[in-house]
C-alpha positions in Angstrom: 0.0 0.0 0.0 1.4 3.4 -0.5 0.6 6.6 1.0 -0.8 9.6 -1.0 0.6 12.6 -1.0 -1.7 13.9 1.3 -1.1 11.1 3.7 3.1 11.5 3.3 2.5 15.8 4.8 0.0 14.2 7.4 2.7 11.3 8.7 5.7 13.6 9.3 7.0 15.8 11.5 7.5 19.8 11.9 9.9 20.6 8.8 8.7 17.6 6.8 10.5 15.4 8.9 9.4 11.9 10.2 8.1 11.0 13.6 11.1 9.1 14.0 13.6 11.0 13.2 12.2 13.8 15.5 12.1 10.9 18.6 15.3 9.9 17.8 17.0 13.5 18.1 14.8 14.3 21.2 16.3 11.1 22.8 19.8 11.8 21.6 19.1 15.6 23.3 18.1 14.1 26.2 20.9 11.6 26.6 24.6 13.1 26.3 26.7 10.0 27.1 25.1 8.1 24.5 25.7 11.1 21.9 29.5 10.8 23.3 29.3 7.0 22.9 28.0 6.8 19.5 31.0 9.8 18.4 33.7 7.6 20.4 32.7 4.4 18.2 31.9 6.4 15.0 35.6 7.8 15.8 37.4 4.8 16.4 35.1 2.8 13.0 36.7 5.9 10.9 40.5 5.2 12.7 40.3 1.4 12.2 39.3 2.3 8.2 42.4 4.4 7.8 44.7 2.4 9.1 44.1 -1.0 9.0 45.9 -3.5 11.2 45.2 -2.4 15.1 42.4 -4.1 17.3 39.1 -2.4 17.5 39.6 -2.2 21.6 42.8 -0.5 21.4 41.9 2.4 18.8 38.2 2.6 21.0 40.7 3.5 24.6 43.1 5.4 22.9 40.0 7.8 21.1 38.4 8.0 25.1 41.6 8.9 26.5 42.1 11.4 23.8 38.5 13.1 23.9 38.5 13.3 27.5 39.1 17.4 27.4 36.6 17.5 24.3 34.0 15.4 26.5 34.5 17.9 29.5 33.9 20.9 27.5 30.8 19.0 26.4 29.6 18.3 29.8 30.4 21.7 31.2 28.5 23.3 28.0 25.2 21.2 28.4 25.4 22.0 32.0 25.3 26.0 31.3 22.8 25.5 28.1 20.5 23.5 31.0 20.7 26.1 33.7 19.8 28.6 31.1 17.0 26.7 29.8 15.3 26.2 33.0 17.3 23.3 34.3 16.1 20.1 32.8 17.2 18.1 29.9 13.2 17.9 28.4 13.6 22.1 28.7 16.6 21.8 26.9 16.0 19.5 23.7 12.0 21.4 23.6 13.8 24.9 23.3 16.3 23.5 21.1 13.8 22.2 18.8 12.1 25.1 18.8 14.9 26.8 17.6 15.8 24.7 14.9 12.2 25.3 13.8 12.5 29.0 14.1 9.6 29.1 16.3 9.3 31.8 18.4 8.4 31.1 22.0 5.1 32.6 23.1 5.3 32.2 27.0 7.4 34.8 29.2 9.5 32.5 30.6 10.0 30.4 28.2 11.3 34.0 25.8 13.8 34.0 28.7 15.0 30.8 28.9 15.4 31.1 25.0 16.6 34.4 24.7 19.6 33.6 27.4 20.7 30.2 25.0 21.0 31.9 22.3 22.8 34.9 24.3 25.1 32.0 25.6 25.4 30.4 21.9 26.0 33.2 20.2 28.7 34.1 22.8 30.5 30.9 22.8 30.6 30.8 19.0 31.8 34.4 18.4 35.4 32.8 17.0 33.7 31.1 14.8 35.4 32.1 11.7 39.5 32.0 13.4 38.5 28.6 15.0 37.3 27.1 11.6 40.5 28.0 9.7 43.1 27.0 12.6 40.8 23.5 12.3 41.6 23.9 8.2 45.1 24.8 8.7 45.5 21.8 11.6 44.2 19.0 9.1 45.4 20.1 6.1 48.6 19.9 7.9 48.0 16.3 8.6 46.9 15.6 5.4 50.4 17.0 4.3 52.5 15.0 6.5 50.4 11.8 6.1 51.0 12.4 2.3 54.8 12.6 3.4 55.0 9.6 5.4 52.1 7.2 4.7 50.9 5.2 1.7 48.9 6.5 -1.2 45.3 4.9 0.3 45.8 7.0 4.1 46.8 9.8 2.2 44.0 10.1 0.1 42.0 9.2 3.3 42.8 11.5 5.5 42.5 14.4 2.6 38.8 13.3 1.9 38.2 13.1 5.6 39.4 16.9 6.2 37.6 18.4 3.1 34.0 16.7 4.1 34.6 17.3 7.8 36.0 20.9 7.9 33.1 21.4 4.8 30.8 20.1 7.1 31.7 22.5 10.0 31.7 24.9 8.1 28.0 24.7 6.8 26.8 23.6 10.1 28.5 26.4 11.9 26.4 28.7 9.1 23.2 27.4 9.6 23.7 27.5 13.4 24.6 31.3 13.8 21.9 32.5 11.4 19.2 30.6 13.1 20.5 32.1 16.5 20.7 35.8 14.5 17.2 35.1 13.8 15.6 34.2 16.4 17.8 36.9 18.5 15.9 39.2 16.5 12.6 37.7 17.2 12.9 37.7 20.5 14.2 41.4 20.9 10.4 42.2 20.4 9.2 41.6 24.0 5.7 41.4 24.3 4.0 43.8 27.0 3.5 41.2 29.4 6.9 40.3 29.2 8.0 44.3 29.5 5.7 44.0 32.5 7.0 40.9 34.7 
């Protein structure tokens, strides 16, 4: 059986996008070690396909040990984006999805709670642009010195690897600092009520 086209808009999500996929990213929100589990083994799959030869175990420990400072700037960073959110994970991944949605919040606090995330987003990313090409200039780098000292294949590798994932960054990073522009600018428009309380 398949669904009409009336039937496909009715059976997705906000954006087009299916049930699922918006379960899945509210459970992933909800749940930061398994976001940091599923990087760690996505992480150590990549390593293990670059260079061959090394026991899954021992590239998984030596990717932990290596992304424990990136895991505690994780943890400290969802702690702040929670306090400002009203202090639960749920408030959290609801504002968050709200943002991505570019929908504006209507309640007072909830204005708050979203205005002081995206004060603390757009704060924390204000490098943006001198972090992305150090992180350009740090692969390509490796990509040089892997071309001078491995083989053709990890070469090649390693170069594809730093064009998607700095690429990737990049767009990402885009998207992500004109939805908080946006709905900055949204919010600056308190509501009397608001101006009120």
């Amino acid at each position: 059986m398949t669904l009409s086209e009336s039937e496909r808009v009715q059976n997705t999500g906000p954006a087009g996008r299916a049930p699922t996929a918006g379960r899945v990213s509210r459970f992933l929100g909800r749940h930061l070690w398994l976001q940091v589990v599923l990087s760690l083994l996505a992480a150590s799959a990549l390593i293990m396909l670059l260079f061959p030869g090394r026991s899954f175990a021992s590239v998984l420990v030596r990717t932990a040990v290596t992304s424990v400072g990136a895991i505690a700037v994780l943890v400290v960073r969802r702690r702040r984006e929670r306090r400002a959110a009203g202090g639960s994970a749920d408030d959290l991944v609801s504002l968050d999805l709200k943002l991505r949605e570019g929908e504006v919040p209507e309640d007072p606090q909830e204005r708050r709670a979203m205005r002081d995330l995206v004060a603390q987003r757009l704060h924390r990313t204000r490098h943006r642009r001198a972090a992305l090409v150090l992180l350009g200039v740090l692969f390509g780098g490796l990509t040089v010195l892997l071309a001078l000292t491995g083989n053709a294949r990890q070469s090649i590798g390693f170069g594809v690897l730093t064009v998607v994932f700095v690429g990737w960054i990049a767009y990402q990073g885009h998207v992500q600092d004109r939805r908080l522009r946006s709905m900055r600018a949204a919010l600056v428009d308190d509501g009397p009520a608001e101006r009120a309380g």
